[in-house]
C-alpha positions in Angstrom: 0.0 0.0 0.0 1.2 3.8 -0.5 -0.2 7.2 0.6 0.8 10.2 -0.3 2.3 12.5 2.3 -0.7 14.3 4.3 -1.7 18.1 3.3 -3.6 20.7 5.9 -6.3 22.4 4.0 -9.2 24.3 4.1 -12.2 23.4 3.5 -14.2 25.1 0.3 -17.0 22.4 0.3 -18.7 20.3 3.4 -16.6 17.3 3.9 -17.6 14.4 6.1 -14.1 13.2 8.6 -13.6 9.7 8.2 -12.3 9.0 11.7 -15.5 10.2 13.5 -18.2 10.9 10.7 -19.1 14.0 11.8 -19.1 17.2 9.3 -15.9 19.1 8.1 -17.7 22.5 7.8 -16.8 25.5 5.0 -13.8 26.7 6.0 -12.8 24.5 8.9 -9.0 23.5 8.6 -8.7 19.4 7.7 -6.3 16.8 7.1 -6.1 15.0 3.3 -4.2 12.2 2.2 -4.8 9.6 -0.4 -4.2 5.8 -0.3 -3.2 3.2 -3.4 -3.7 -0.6 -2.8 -3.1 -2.7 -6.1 -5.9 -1.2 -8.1 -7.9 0.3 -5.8 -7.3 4.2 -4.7 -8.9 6.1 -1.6 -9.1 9.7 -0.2 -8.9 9.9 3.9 -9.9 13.4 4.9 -9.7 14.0 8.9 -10.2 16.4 11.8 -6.5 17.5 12.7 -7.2 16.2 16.2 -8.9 12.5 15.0 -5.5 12.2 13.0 -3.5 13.1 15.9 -5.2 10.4 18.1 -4.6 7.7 15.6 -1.2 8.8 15.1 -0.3 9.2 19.2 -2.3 5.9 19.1 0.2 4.1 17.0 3.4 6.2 18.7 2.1 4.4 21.7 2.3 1.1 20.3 5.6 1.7 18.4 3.5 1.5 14.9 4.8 3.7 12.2 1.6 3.1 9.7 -2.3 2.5 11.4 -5.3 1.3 10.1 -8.6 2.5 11.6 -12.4 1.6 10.5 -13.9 4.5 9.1 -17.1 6.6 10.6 -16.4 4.7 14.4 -14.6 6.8 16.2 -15.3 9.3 18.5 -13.9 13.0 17.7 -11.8 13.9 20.6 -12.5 16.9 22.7 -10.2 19.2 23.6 -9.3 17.8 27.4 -8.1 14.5 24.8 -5.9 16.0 22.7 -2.8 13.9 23.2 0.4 14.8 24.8 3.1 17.3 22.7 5.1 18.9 25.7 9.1 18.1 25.6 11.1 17.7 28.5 13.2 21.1 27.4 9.5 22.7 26.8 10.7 23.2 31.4 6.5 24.1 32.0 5.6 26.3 34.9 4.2 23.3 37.0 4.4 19.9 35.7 1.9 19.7 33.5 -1.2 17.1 33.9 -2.0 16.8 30.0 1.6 17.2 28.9 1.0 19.6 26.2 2.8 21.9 24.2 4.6 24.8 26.5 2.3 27.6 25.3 -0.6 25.8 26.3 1.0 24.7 29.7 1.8 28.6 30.5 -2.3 29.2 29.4 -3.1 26.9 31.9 -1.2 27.7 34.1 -2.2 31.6 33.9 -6.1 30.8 34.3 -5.4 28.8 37.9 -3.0 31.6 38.7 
């Protein structure tokens, strides 16, 4: 199987994600990719946050490539975005998600 390498892009007609079936709105930012196996061809189009929890999914696991069934997931909400800190990102506090410094100093700043 090959895919081509994954493109952000905005949306210019409703889309439906193929992770959690819900709608891709006009305008909403999306993930696209397509897929060739033998002679059959595909086009994935994804929240950014349902391809980030099949891809922290499959970092878990020590998978480089994942397969999911389409329309049966759940779209994560923001508390389930997955972690992105670094151990040089040095966060205020330790951080209970473990996300990206900028959203560690956010949080940080509203309990403050």
């Amino acid at each position: 199987m090959y895919h081509t390498d994954c493109e952000t892009l905005k949306a210019r007609k409703p889309h439906r994600c193929m992770s959690c079936g819900e709608a891709i709105a006009v305008g909403e930012m999306y993930k696209r990719w397509r897929t060739y196996d033998g002679g059959d061809a595909g086009t994935n189009k994804m929240h950014p946050e349902c391809l980030e929890m099949h891809q922290a999914d499959a970092d878990r696991f020590g998978e480089r490539e994942w397969e999911y069934s389409p329309y049966s997931h759940e779209r994560p909400k923001a508390d389930d975005r997955p972690c992105t800190c670094h151990p040089d990102d040095n966060p205020p506090q330790p951080c209970a998600r473990r996300y990206a410094l900028a959203d560690c100093k956010a949080a940080h700043a509203a309990v403050a």
